[in-house]
N, C-alpha and C positions, 0 to 999 in steps of 0.2 A: 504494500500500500504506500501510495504516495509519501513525503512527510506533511505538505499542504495540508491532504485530505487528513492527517493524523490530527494534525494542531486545529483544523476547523469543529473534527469530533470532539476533540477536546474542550473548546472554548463552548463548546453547545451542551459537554456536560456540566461544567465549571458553572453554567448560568443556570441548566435545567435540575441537576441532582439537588442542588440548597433547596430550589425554590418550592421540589417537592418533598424535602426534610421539612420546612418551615408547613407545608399544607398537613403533613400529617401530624403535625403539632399541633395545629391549630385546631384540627378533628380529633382531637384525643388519642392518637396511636400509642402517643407514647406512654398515654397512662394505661391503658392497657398489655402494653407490651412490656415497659421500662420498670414493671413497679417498686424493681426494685433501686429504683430512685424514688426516695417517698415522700417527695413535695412534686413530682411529674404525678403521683398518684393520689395523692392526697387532695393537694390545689385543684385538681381537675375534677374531682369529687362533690367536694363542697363549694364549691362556685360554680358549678353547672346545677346545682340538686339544691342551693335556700328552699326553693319552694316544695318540692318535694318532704325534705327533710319535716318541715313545718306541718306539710301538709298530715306524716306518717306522725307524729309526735302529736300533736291534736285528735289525730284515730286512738293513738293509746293512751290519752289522759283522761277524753271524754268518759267513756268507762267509769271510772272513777271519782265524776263530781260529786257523785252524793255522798263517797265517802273518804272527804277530805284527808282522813288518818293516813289513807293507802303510804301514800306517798311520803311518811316519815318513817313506813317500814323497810327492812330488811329486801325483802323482795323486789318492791321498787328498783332500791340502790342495784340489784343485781342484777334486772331487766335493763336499767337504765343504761348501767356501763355494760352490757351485751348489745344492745342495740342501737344505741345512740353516742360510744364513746369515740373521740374524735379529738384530733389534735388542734381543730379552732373550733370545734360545736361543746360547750360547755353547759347543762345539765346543774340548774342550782335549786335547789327548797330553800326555804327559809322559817322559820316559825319565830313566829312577834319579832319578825326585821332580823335575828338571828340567825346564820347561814348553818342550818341543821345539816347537809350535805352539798359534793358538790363534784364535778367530775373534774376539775380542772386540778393538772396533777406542774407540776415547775417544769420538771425533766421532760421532753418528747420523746420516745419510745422507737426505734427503729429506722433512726437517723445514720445515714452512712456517715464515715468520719467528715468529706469534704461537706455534705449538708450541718452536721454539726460544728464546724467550726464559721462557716460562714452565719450559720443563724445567731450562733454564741454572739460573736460579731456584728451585726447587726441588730440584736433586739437590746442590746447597751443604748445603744440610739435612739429606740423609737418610745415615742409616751405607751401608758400602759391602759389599754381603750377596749369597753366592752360595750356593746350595745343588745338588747333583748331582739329575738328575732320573735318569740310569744311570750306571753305573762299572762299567766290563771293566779285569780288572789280568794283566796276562801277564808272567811268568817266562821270559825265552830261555835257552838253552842254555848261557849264555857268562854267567850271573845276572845279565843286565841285565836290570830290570824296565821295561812299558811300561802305562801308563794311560793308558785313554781315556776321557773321561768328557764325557756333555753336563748341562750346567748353565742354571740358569735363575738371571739376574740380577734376583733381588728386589727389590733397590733401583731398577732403570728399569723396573720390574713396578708397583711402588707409586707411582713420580713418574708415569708414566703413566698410571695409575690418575685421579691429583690434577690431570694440565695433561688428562685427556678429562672430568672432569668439570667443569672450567671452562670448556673450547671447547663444552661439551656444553648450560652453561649458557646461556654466551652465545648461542647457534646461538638456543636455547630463548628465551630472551628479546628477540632480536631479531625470533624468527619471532611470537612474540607482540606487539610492537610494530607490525611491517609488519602481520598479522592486523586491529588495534585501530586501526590507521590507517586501512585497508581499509575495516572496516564503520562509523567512525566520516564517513570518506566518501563510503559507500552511504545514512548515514544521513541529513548533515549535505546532501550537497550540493541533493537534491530541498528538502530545509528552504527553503534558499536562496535556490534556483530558484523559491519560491511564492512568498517574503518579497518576492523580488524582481518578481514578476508583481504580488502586491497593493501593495508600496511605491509601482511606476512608477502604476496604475491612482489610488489613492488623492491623489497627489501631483496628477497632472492633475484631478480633480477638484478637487480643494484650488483650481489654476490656473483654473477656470473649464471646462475642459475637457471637458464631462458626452460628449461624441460616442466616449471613449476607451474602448471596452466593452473589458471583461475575458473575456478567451478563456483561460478555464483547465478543462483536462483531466485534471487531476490526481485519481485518488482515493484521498485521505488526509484527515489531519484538518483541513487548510486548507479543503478543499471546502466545508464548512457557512458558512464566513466567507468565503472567497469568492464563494456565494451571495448571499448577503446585500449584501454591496459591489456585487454587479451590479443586486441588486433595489431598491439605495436609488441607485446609479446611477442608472437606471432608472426612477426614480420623480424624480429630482430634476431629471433632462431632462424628462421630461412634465409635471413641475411646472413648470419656466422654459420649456417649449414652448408651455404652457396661458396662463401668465403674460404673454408677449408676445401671444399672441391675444387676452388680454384687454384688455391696452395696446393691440390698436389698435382691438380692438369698443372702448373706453372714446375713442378717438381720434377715431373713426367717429362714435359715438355724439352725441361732441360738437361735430361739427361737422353733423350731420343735425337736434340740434336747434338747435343756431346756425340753420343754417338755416329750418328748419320755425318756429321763434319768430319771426325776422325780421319775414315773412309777416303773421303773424294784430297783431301791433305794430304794424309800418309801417300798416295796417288801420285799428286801434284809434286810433293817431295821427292819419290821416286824419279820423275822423268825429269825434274830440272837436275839434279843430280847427274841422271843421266845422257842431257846435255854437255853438263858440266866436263863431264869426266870424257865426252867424245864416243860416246858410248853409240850415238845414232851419226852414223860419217856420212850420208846419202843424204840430199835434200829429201826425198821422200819419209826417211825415218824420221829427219826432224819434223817436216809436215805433220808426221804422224804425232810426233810427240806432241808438237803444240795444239794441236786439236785437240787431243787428250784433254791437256791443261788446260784449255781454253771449256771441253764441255765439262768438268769438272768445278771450275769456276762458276761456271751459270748455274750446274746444282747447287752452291755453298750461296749462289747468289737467292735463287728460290728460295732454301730455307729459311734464309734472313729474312728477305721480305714475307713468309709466313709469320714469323715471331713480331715484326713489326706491327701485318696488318692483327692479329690476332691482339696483339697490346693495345693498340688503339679503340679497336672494340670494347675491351675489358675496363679502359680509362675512359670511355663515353665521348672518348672527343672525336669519333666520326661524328660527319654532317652530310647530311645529304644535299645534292642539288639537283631539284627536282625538275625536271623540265616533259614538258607532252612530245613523246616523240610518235611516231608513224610505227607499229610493229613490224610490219611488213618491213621497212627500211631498216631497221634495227637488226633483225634475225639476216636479213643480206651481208649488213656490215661484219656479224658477228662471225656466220660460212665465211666470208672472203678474207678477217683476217686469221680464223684457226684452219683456213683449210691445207697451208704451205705443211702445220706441223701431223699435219694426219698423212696425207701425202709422202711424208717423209719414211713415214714406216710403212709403207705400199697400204695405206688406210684409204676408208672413201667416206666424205661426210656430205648430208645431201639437208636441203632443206623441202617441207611440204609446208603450204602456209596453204591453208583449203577456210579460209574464211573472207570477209568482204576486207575493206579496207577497215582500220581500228588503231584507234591510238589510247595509248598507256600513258601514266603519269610517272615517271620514274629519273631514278637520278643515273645515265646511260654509262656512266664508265663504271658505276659500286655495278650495274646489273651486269655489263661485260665482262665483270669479275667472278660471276655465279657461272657464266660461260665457259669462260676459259678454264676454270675451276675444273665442271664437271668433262671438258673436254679431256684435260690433263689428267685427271681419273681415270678415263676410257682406254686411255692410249696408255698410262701405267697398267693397267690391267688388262691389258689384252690378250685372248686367248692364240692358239697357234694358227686359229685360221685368218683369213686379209678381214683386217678391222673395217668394220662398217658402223656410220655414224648416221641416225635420221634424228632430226628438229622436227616436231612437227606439229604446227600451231594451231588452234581449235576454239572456236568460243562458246558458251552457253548463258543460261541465265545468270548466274552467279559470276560471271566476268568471262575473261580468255585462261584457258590455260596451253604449258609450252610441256611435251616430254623432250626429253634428250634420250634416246636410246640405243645401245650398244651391243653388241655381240659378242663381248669378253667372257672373264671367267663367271663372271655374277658373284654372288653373294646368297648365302645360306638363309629359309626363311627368320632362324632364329636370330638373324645378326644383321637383319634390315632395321629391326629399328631403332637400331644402335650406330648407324654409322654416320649421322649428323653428331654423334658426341664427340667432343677438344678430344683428340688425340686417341682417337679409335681407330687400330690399324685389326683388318681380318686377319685371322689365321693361315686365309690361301695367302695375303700378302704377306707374311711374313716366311711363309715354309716356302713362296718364289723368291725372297731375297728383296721384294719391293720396296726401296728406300722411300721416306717420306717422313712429315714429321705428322699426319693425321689429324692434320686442324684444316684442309681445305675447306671439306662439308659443312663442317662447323659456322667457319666464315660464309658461305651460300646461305645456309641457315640465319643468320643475324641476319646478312644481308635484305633476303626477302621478309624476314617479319618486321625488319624497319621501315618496311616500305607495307605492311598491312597486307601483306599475303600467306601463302601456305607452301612448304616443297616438302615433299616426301618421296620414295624410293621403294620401289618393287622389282618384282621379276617379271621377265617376259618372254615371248616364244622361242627367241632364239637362244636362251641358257643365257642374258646376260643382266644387264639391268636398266630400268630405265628410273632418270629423275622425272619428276612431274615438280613443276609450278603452275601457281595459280595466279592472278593477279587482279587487281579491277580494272575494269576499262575503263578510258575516261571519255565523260561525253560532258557537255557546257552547263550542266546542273551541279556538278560535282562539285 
């Protein structure tokens, strides 16, 4: 529950709970329920019932006018404090103005300590006031006169009054205390309860601790901020998850071109050496030698610019520059300039572009690099028979897509959907000796999803593989 909607209930019992404490005082609950507060039972007694009290006290005197004696007997006195004894209803006779009996006793009877101290207290104070509530006066035969009279003692009428409106206070403000404690820990303790789920969650993160998910069920206003702590959780484990896989693709990396360098070096060193030392006496030999060095070179140069472009990816400072080109003229330019190095290894690369005219939004030389990528793939992997290369470009509703597909050795289904990952070299390429440092795909991959498309890789009829892109077309709404 909200805290709002907490503190609204609240304020609405703070005003509604007193106002029906004070109603059932005012209807007698409490003297019926409290009695043992005995001015909540007593006051409410004889200040709802003078008239009754009178009325009942008149029913049992009448009885007895014609024989005025009754009432300075024994029996009387015993009826009288049975039925009529009372801590302000006092019960008096009198004969010839002589107070022959009388109920009225100093002591109160069944005063809890706080009612006895406060009435002790209070009846110092007040004058000492009787007033008759009836008076029967009889003349006997022998002119002794007898009065009886019942009386209400004013003055424990009004301390009464003053020690129940104290007790009545106090009851009132304790019952509103215990109430305000109540909802203040209906309100406070869920507070708590949250502070305490996001402190513990918060803290371990603080420690390093990103695995500590926060499990909160609570719906209040903590909720949105406990979102949020689980979502930057969340993000900051995937961030250090992401992080250490790129520590050790970075790890891999560099120990694949440690490797892969050595190679075409130890190479390179051989035949200048063997320069050197006169080793190649024939222009031919030399030719040969420096061809060597020279394609040895260009590999150590490839691998460089892989770790470049792949660094750049990883530090986000590639930028695209995106411009509308013609597909059609794009997939031309792409065959005419890979087609010299397919050619070279007796390869054939063709293009099929079986759609109308269409143009792409794209940045032409990051996408020439998804080309020449996956060309240089085809041609590293190629099987014994003459490589053959088809492009071949297609559009449907969801935009144009381009496959590249080849006739090589292919790839295993189990290991297609692995080979866009940094530094995923197959097992056929390594049991052929295929040198690489297996971040080409990688980089296609960024490539095309910076640019809001899809590539993916399968198998195909001729045992080899084909990439598939996707990409949007662009038309003048876009």
């Amino acid at each position: 529950m909200r805290i709002k909607t907490k503190f609204i209930i609240s304020l609405v019992l703070l005003v509604l709970l007193p106002a029906i404490f004070t109603l059932f005082i005012t209807n007698n609950f409490l003297s019926e329920n409290f009695d043992f507060v005995h001015f909540f039972d007593t006051y409410y007694d004889i200040f709802d019932n003078f008239s009754n009290v009178s009325d009942e006290f008149e029913a049992y005197v009448n009885p007895h006018t014609e024989n005025p004696e009754f009432f300075l007997s024994d029996q009387f006195k015993t009826e009288v404090i049975d039925q009529f004894s009372s801590t302000f209803l006092i019960v008096e006779v009198s004969e010839n103005n002589r107070i022959h009996f009388t109920t009225f006793v100093d002591e109160i009877e069944n005063l809890n300590f706080l009612e006895r101290y406060l009435f002790r207290s209070l009846e110092q104070s007040q004058p000492n006031i009787q007033y008759s509530l009836k008076h029967h006066h009889y003349v006997l035969s022998d002119t002794r006169t007898i009065d009886v009279r019942v009386k209400i003692d004013s003055t424990r009428l009004e301390v009464a009054y003053q020690v129940f409106e104290k007790v009545f206070f106090i009851l009132y403000g304790t019952l509103n205390l215990i109430l305000l404690a109540v909802l203040l820990s209906w309100i406070s303790n869920p507070i708590k309860r949250s502070i305490k789920k996001l402190t513990f969650t918060t803290n371990e993160i603080k420690r390093g601790n990103l695995t500590a998910k926060l499990e909160y069920d609570e719906e209040d206003d903590f909720q949105e901020l406990a979102e949020s702590i689980e979502s930057m959780r969340s993000s900051l484990e995937a961030s250090v998850q992401k992080q250490q896989v790129l520590e050790l693709e970075k790890k891999e990396l560099i120990a694949n071109i440690s490797h892969d360098l050595r190679t075409p070096i130890t190479s390179i060193r051989g035949y200048v050496q063997g320069l050197k030392d006169g080793v190649a006496r024939t222009n031919e030999t030399r030719k040969e030698y420096l061809e060597t060095i020279e394609s040895k070179t260009y590999m150590i140069e490839s691998l460089l610019n892989d770790l470049f472009e792949i660094t750049r990816y990883d530090t986000n400072t590639i930028k695209l520059n995106m411009q509308i080109v013609n597909l059609r003229d794009f997939l031309t330019d792409c065959v005419d300039e890979l087609e010299s190095d397919v050619k070279k290894i007796g390869g054939k690369l063709s293009l099929h572009y079986i759609i109308k005219e269409t143009h792409i939004k794209v940045d032409p030389e990051k996408l020439m690099r998804v080309f020449i990528n996956a060309i240089e793939n085809s041609i590293k992997y190629r099987s014994t028979s003459p490589l053959e290369i088809v492009i071949l470009a297609n559009q449907d509703d969801d935009g144009v897509f381009i496959n590249i597909s080849d006739n090589g050795i292919g790839v295993s289904e189990s290991e297609l959907p692995r080979i866009f990952e940094r530094f995923y070299r197959s097992d056929k390429s390594r049991n052929l000796d295929i040198k690489g440092s297996g971040i080409g795909l990688s980089i296609c991959r960024e490539i095309i999803s910076s640019h809001g498309g899809k590539i993916w890789a399968t198998g195909n009829d001729s045992h080899g593989l084909t990439i598939s892109i996707r990409l949007k077309a662009y038309n003048e709404s876009n």
